[in-house]
C-alpha positions as CSV (number, residue, x, y, z in Angstrom):
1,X,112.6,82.8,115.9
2,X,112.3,85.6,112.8
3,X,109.5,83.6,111.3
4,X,107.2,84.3,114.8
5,X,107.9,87.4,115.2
6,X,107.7,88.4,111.6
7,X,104.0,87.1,111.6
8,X,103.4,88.7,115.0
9,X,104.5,91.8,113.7
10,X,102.3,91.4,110.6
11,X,99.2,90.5,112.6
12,X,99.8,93.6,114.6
13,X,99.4,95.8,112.2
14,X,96.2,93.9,110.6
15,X,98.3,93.4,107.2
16,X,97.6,90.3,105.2
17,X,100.4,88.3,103.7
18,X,99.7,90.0,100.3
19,X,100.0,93.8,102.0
20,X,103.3,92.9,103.5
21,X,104.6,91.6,100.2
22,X,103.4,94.4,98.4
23,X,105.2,97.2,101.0
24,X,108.4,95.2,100.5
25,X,107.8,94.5,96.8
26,X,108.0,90.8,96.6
27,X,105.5,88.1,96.4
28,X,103.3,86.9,99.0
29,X,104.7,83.2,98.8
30,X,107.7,84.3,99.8
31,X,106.0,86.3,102.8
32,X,105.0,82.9,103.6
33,X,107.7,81.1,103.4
34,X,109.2,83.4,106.0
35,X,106.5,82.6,108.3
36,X,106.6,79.4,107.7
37,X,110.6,79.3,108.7
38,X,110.7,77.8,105.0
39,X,113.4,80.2,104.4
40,X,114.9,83.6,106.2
41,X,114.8,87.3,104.6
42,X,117.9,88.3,102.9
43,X,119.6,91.4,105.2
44,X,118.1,93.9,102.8
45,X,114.8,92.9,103.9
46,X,115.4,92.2,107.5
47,X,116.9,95.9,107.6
48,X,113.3,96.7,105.6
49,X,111.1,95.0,108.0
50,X,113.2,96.8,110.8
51,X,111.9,99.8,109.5
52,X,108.6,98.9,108.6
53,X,107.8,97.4,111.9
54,X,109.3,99.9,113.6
55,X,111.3,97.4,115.8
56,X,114.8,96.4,116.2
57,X,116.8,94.3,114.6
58,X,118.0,92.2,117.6
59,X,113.9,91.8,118.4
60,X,113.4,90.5,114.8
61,X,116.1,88.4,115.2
62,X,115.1,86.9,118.3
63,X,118.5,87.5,119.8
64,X,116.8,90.0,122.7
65,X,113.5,89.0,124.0
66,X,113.2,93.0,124.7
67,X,110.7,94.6,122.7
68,X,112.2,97.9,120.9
69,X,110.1,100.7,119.1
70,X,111.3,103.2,117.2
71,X,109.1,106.7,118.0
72,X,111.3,109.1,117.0
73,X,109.1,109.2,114.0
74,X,106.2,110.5,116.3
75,X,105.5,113.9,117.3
76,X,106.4,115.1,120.4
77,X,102.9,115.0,122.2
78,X,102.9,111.4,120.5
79,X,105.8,110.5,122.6
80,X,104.4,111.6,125.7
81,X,101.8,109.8,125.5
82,X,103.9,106.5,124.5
83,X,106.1,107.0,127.0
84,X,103.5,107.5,129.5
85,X,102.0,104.2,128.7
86,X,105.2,102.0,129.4
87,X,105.6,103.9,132.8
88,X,102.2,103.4,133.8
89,X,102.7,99.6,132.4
90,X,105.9,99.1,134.6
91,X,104.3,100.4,137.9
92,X,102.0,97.2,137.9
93,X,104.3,95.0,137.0
């Protein structure tokens, strides 16, 4: 659900609650109410967190279990070295 992967996301990046809140500019509280599937971010701020986390929607969602990272934002020796990653990753899997 969004509220597991929003928190996922969150620890990934080693942001407290607080940090998230204040990149989107709302409170914490309602950071964790999120996470606590208390109540779901309006579409402004799924479509903010989409950016921030630099997933997709559908992931956020929970609609595709597939993983999805933006790295257009890298440069192009950045994504070469991504990229090389996943492949290496897939070989063993």
């Amino acid at each position: 659900m969004i509220y597991d992967r929003i928190k996922a996301l969150r620890e990934s990046c080693a942001w407290t609650q607080s940090e998230l809140a204040k990149k989107l500019g709302i409170t914490r509280s309602s950071v964790n109410a999120w996470e606590m599937g208390l109540s779901v971010p309006s579409t402004q701020y799924i479509v903010e967190l989409v950016h921030l986390f630099k997933v997709s929607a559908d992931y956020l969602l929970g609609t595709d279990a597939k993983m999805v990272v933006n790295i257009s934002h890298l440069r192009e020796d950045q994504q070469a070295v991504v990229i090389g990653l996943v492949k290496c990753f897939q070989k063993h899997e």
